[in-house]
C-alpha positions in Angstrom: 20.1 -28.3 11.3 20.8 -24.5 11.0 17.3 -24.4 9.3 15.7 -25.8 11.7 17.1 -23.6 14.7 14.6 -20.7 14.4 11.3 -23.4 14.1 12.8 -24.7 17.5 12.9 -21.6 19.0 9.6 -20.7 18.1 8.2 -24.0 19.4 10.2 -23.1 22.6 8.3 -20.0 22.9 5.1 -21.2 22.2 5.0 -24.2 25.0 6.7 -21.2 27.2 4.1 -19.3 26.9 1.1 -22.1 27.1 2.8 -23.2 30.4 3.4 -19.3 31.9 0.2 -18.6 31.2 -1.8 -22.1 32.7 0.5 -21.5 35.9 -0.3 -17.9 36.4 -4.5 -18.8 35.9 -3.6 -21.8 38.8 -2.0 -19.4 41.0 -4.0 -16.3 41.0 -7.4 -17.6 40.1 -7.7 -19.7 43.2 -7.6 -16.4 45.4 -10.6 -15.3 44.4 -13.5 -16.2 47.4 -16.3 -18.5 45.7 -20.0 -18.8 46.4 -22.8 -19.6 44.9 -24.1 -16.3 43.7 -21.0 -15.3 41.9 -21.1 -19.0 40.2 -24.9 -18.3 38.4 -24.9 -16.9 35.1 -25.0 -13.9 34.5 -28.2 -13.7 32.3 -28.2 -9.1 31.9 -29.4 -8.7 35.7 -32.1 -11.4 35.4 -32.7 -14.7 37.4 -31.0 -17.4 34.9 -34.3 -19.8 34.0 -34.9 -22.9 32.3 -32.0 -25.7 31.5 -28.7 -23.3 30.6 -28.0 -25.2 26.8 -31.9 -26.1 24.8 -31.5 -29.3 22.9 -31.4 -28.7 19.4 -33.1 -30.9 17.2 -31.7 -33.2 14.5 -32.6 -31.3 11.9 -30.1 -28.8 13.0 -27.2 -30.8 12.6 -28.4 -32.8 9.1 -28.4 -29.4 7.3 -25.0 -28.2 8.7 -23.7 -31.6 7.5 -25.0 -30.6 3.7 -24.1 -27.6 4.3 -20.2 -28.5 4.9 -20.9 -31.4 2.0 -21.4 -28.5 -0.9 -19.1 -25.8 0.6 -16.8 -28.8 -0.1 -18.3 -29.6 -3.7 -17.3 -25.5 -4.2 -13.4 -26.6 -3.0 -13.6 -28.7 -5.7 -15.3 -27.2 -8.5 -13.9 -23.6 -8.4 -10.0 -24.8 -8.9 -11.2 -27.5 -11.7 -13.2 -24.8 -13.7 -10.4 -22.2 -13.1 -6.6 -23.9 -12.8 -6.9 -26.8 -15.5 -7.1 -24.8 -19.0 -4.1 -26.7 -20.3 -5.2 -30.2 -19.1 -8.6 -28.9 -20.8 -6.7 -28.9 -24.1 -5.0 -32.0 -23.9 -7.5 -34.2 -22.4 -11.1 -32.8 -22.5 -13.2 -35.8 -22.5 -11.8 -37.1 -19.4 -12.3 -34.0 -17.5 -15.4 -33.3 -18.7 -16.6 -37.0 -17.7 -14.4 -36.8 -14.5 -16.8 -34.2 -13.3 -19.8 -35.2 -14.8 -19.7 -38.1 -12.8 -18.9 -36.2 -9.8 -21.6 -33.4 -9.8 -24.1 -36.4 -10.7 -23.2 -38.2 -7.5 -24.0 -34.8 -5.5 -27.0 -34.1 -7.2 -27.8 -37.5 -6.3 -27.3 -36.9 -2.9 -29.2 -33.5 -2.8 -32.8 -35.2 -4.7 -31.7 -38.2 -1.9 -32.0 -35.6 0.9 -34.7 -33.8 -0.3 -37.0 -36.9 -0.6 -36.1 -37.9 3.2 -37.3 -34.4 3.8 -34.3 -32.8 5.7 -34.4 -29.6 4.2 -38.5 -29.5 5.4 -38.5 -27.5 8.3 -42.2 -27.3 8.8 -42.0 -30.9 10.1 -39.3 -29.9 12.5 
């Protein structure tokens, strides 16, 4: 339990400080006077126009997703090519396989998004 103690503390702390901190916004940001002028954006002096967030378009999001999808092929590459000399030794076949098959199933998926045309950004 003793190693425990200082964790508990420092959780004690933590929600201490979350609550203080909520409780002091509730009590001193209602004093404030509100009207509409000081609830507009402040767009650098000029008159806010248009709808405050554009839409973005589908396109957006699909390359963020591939994105994210071969960051995550990097996770996994860099410590198999770096951390796995002595499993290289031992068993090299299956390795080599292991990730042969893997890199072939996101190259698949790259020519797969290719050919739909999400990387096309004239059609956008």
């Amino acid at each position: 339990m003793k190693e425990y103690f200082p964790v508990l503390i420092q959780v004690a702390i933590v929600l201490g400080f979350g609550a203080s901190a909520l409780l002091i916004s509730v009590l001193l940001g209602k004093s404030a006077k509100r009207n509409p002028s000081k609830d507009m954006a402040y767009e650098c002096g000029m008159l806010p126009q248009g709808k405050g967030q554009p839409r973005f378009s589908v396109k957006f999001y699909l390359v963020a997703m591939l994105f994210i999808l071969f960051d995550i092929e990097v996770v996994f590459l860099y410590p198999w090519a770096v951390n796995f000399k002595d499993m290289l030794r031992d068993h090299g076949s299956m390795i080599f396989w292991s990730m042969t098959g893997f890199l072939t199933l996101v190259t698949a998926g790259y020519v797969y998004a290719i050919k739909k045309g999400v990387l096309d950004w004239k059609n956008s």
